[in-house]
C-alpha positions as CSV (number, residue, x, y, z in Angstrom):
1,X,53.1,43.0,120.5
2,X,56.4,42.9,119.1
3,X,59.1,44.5,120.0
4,X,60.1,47.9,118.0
5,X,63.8,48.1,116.7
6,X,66.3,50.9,117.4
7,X,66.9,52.4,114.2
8,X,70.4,55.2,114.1
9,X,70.2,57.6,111.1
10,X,73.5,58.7,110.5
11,X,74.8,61.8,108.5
12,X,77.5,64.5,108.3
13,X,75.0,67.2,108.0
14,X,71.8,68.2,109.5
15,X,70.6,69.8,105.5
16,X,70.5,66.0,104.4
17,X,67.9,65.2,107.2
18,X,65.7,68.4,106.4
19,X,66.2,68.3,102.5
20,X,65.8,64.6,101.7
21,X,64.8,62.6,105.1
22,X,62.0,63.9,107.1
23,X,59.5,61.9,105.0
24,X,61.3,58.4,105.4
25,X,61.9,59.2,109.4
26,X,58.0,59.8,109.2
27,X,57.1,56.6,107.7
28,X,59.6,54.5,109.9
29,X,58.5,56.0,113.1
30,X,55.0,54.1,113.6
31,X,57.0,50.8,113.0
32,X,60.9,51.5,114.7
33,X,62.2,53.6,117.6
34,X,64.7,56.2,115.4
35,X,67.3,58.1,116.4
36,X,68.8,60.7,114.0
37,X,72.5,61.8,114.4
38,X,74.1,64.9,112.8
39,X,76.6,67.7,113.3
40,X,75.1,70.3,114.6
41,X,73.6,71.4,118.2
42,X,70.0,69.8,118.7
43,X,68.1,73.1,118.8
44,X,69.3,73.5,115.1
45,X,67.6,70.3,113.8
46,X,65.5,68.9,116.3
47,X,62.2,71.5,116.0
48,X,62.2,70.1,111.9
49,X,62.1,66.0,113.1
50,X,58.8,64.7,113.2
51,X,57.4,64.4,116.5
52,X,59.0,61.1,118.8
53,X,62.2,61.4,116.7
54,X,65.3,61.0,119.4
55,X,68.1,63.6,118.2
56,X,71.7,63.3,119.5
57,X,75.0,65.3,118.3
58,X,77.9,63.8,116.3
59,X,81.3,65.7,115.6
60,X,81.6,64.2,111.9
61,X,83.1,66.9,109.5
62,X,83.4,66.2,105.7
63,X,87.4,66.7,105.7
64,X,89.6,63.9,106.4
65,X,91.3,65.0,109.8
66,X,92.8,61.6,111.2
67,X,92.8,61.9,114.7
68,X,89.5,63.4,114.9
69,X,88.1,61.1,112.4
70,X,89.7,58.4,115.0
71,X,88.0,59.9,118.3
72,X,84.8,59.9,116.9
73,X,84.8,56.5,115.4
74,X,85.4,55.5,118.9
75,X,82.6,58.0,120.2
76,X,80.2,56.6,118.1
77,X,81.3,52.8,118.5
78,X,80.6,53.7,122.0
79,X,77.2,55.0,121.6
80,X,75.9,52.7,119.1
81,X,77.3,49.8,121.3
82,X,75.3,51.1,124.2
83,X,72.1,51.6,122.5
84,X,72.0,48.1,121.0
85,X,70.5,49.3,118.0
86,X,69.0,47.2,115.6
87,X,70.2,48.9,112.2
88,X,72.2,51.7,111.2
89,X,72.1,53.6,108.2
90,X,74.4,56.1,107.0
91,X,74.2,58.5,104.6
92,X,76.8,60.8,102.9
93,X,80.3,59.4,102.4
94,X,81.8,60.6,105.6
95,X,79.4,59.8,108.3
96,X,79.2,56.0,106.0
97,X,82.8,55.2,106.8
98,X,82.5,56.3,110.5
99,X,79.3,55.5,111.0
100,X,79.2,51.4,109.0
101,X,82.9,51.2,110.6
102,X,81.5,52.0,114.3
103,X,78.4,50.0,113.5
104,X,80.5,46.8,112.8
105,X,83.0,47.5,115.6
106,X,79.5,47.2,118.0
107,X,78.5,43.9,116.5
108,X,74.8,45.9,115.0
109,X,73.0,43.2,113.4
110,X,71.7,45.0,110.1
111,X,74.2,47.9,108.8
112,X,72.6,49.6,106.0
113,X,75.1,52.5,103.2
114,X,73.1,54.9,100.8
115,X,75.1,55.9,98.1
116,X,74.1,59.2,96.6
117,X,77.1,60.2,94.6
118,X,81.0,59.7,94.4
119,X,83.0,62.6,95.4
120,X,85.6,60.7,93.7
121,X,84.0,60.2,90.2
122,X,85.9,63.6,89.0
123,X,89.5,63.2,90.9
124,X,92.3,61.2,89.3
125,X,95.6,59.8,91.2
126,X,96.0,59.2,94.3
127,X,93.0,61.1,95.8
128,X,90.6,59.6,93.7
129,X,92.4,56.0,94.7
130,X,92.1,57.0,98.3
131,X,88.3,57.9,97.9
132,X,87.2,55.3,96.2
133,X,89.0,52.8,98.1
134,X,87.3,54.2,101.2
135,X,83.2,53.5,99.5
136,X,84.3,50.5,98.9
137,X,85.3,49.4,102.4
138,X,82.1,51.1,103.1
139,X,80.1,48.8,101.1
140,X,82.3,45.4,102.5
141,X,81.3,46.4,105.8
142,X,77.8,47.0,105.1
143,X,75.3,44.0,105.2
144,X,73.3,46.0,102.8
145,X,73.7,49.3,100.7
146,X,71.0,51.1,98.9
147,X,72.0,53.6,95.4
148,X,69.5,55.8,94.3
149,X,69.9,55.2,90.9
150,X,70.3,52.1,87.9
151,X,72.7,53.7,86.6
152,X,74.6,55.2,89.6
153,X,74.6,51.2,90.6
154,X,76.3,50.0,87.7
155,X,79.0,52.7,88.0
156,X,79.7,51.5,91.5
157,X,79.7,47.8,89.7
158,X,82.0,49.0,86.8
159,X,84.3,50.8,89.5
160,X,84.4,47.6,91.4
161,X,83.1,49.6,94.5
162,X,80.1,47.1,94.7
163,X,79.8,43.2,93.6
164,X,77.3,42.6,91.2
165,X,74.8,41.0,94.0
166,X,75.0,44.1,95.8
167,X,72.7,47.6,95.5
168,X,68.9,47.6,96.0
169,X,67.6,50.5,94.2
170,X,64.6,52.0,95.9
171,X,61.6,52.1,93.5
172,X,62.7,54.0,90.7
173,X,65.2,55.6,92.1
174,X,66.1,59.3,94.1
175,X,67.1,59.4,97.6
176,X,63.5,60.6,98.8
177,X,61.4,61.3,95.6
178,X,59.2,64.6,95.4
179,X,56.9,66.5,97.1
180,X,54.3,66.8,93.9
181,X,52.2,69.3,95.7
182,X,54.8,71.6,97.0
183,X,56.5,71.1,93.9
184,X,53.7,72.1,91.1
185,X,53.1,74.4,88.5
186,X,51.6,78.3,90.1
187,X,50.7,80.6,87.9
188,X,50.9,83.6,90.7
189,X,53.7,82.0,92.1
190,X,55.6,82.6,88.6
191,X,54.6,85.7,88.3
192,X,55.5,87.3,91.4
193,X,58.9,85.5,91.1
194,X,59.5,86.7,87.6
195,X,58.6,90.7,88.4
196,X,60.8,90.5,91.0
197,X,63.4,89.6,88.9
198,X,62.6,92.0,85.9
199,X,61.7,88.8,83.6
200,X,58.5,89.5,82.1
201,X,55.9,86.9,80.5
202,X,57.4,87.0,77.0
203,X,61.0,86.5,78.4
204,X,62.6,83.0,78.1
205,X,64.2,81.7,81.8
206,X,66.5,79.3,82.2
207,X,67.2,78.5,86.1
208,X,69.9,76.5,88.1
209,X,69.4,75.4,91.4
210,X,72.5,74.1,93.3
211,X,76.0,74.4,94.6
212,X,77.8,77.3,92.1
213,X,81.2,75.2,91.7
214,X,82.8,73.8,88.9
215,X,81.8,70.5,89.4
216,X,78.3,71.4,88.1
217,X,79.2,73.0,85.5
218,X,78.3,76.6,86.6
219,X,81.1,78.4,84.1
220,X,80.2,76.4,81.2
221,X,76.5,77.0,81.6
222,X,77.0,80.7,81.5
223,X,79.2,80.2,78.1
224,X,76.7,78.7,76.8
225,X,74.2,81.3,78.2
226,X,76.2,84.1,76.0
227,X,76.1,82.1,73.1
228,X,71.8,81.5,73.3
229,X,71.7,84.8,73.7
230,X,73.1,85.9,70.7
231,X,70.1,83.8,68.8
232,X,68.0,84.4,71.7
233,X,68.5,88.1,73.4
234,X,65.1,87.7,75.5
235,X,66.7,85.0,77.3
236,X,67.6,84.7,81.3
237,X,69.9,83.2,83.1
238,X,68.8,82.7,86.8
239,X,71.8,81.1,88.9
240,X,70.2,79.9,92.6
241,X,72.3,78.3,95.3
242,X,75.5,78.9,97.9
243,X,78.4,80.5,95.9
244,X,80.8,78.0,97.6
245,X,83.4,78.8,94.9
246,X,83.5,82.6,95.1
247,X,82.5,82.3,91.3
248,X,80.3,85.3,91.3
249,X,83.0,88.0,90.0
250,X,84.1,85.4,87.3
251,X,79.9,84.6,86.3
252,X,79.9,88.2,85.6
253,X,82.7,88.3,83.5
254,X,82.4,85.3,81.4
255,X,78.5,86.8,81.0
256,X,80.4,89.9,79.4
257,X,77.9,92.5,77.8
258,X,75.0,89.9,79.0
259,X,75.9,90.2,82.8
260,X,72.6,92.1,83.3
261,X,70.3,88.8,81.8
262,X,72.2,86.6,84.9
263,X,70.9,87.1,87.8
264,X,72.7,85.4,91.0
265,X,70.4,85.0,93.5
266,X,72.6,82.8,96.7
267,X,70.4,80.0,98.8
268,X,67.2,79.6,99.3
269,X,64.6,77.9,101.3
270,X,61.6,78.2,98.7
271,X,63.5,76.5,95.1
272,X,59.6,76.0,94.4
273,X,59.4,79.6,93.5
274,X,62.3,79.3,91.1
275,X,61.9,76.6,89.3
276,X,57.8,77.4,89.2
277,X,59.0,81.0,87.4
278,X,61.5,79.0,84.8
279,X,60.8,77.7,81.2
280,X,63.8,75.8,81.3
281,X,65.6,74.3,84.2
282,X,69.5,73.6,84.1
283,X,71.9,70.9,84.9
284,X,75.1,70.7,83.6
285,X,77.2,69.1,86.0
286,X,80.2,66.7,85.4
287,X,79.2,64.3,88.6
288,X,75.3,63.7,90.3
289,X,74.1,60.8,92.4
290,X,70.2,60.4,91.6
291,X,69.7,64.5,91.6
292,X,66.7,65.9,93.2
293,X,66.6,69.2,90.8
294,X,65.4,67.0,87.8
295,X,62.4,65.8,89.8
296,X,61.7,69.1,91.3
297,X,61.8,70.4,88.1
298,X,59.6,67.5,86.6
299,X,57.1,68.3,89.2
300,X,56.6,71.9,88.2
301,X,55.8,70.6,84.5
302,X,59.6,72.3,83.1
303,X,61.6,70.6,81.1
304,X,65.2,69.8,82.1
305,X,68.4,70.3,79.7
306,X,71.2,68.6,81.5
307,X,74.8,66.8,81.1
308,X,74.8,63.4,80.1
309,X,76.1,61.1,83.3
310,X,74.9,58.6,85.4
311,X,72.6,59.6,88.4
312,X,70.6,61.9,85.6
313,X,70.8,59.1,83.0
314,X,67.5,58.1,85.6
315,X,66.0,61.3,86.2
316,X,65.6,62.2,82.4
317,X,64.2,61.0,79.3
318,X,65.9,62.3,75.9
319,X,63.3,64.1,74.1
320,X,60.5,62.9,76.6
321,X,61.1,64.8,79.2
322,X,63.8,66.9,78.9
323,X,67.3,67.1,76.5
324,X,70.8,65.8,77.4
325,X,74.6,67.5,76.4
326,X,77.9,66.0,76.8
327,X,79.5,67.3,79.7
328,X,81.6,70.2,79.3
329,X,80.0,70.7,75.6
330,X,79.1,74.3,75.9
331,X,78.0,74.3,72.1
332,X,76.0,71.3,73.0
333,X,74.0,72.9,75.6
334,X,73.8,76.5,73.9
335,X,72.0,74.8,70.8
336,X,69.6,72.9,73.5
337,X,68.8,76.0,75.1
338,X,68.4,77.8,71.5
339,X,66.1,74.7,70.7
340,X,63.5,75.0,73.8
341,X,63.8,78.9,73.3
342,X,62.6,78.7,69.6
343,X,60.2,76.0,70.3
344,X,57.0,76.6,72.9
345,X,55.5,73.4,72.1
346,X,58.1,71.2,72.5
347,X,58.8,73.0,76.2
348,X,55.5,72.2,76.8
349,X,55.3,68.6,75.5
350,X,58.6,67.8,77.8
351,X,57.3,69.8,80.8
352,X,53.7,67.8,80.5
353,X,55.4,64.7,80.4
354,X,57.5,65.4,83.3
355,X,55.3,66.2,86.1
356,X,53.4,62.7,85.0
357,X,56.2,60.7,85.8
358,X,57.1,62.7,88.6
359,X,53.5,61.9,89.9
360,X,53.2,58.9,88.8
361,X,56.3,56.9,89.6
362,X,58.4,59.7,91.9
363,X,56.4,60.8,94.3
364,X,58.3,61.3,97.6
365,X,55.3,58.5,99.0
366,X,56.2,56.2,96.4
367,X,59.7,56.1,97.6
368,X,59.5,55.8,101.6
369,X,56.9,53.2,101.0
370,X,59.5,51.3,99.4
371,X,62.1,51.9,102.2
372,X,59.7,50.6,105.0
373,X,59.2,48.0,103.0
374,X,62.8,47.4,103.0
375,X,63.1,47.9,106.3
376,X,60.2,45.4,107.2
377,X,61.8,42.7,105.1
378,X,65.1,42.9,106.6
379,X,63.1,42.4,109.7
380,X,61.7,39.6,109.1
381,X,64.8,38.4,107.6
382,X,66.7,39.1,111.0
383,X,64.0,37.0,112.8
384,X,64.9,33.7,110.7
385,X,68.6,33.7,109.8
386,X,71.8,33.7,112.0
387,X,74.0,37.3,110.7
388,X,76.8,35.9,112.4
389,X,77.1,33.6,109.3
390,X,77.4,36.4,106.9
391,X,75.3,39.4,105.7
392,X,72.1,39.0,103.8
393,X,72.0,41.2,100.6
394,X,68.7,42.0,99.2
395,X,68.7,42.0,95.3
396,X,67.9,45.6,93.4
397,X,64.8,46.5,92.2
């Protein structure tokens, strides 16, 4: 029998294993011994890994603070160097600096980068200099990085971050895919979610599911909110997701006499229930990796009206499966909204057509398939060629 890798998982946050990872850890584990790290205590995350996952504590927080960045690089150098893994593979841009740096520092044979997004993509100066500089040195340390996009993967070519050879896009793309049968249309579901609410059958709901920041466009979607409405007075704004901004005083006031159509709801562990209760589903944010809303969305059978930007250039078709705006173009999305309020048909036409290409080419299966795979070819890769002589980089997809 052969001999099962050591695999390290590495991330900043234990929400990125539960959200977007448990399926590929799944898949992996018949095949590789894996170890997930995070920051957090293991009695926070270790009950939600799949059974024979090995869990062990990092101190990697998102800020730069230099001197604990430094002793933790040297922690984790320490740990990985003792554990011989096999691979290493980071995600988030934090824990893929420390993690890729620490991995090369030990010598581990196959170091592996996901890029999801560029926190830098909406800074300018130095601090977008800084942070950009920073992926990039990520990805020259790395003997191979995934994106979970085409289009997020050309930015990173365009921004010099990676070299043209570089970037294997998994499948079609998304960090994990979709769970199609947690993520379908339900009838009572709606329903319940929608009386709750006060949104009744004939009412028109448009829903948001993320971060309430700037960044995705929270203020300009309620703009544009006020101005459907004034077409449109049936319609409702739903607004899901950690205020990290403090925005909510502000939402209300930019909503003016329509603050009692927005309804701010905070976090949640069940976005199923939203997004199975909405008629539209909103996205107008200035910067996205490969966004898992779209597919989420797509998998209910709603359409998606969303800013047009790399990382949902992939997860959208214009007029096929949902409708695009320029960023920032408040006009832009108020006359999309106004469109797929006046229009049943087409909301249904774009809804249909997303939940089949959410089945049929992003179903979370689909997508850790492809990463074993991956993972099995850089194995058999490993077993052949010296790394010493430089890192292999398998092309994209």
């Amino acid at each position: 029998m052969a001999e099962r890798c050591g695999v390290l998982v590495v991330t900043s946050s234990d929400s990125t294993v539960r959200s977007f990872l448990l399926g590929h850890i799944r898949g992996l584990l018949p095949h590789y011994d894996v170890t997930v790290t995070a920051n957090c205590p293991p009695d926070q995350l270790q009950p939600h890994l799949p059974p024979g996952t090995n869990f062990t504590p990092n101190h990697i927080q998102r800020p730069i603070k230099p001197l604990a960045d430094l002793k933790e690089l040297i922690r984790l150098t320490r740990t990985i160097r003792h554990n011989h893994y096999w691979a290493v593979h980071t995600y988030t841009p934090k824990a893929g600096l420390l993690g890729i740096t620490a991995a090369t520092l030990a010598r581990t044979p196959i170091r592996i980068h996901t890029f999801t997004g560029q926190v830098w993509a909406t800074r300018t100066g130095p601090t977008r200099t800084l942070l950009r500089t920073l992926d990039k040195l990520v990805a020259t340390l790395a003997t191979h990085t995934l994106v979970d996009g085409h289009s997020q993967r050309q930015y990173l070519i365009d921004e010099h971050v990676l070299k043209p050879h570089q970037g294997t896009v998994l499948a079609q793309g998304s960090i994990a895919g979709v769970d199609t049968e947690r993520f379908k249309p339900n009838p009572t579901t709606r329903h319940h979610t929608r009386t709750q609410h006060g949104i009744t059958d004939t009412d028109t709901l448009a829903v948001f599911i993320g971060r309430l920041n700037h960044d995705k466009g929270v203020p300009d979607l309620v703009k544009a909110f006020t101005k459907a409405r004034q077409h449109h007075p049936n319609l409702h704004l739903m607004l899901v997701g950690p205020d990290e901004e403090h925005l909510t005083p502000t939402l209300h006031t930019l909503a003016g006499p329509h603050h009692h159509h927005l309804h701010i709801t905070g976090p949640t562990t069940t976005p199923e229930h939203h997004l199975t209760a909405a008629d539209i589903v909103t996205l107008p944010s200035y910067r996205e990796g490969f966004a898992v809303t779209p597919l989420e969305a797509a998998a209910c059978g709603v359409p998606m009206v969303a800013s047009r930007i790399y990382g949902l250039a992939d997860s959208i078709i214009e007029g096929e499966t949902g409708l695009f705006h320029d960023p920032g173009n408040t006009d832009q999305l108020a006359d999309a909204l106004v469109r797929l309020c006046e229009d049943d048909a087409e909301r249904r036409f774009l809804g249909a057509n997303a939940r089949r290409r959410a089945i049929e080419e992003f179903d979370h299966q689909v997508v850790t398939d492809a990463l074993v795979a991956f993972y099995d070819g850089l194995r058999g890769a490993t077993a052949t060629v010296d790394l010493t002589k430089g890192p292999i980089e398998v092309t994209h997809g």
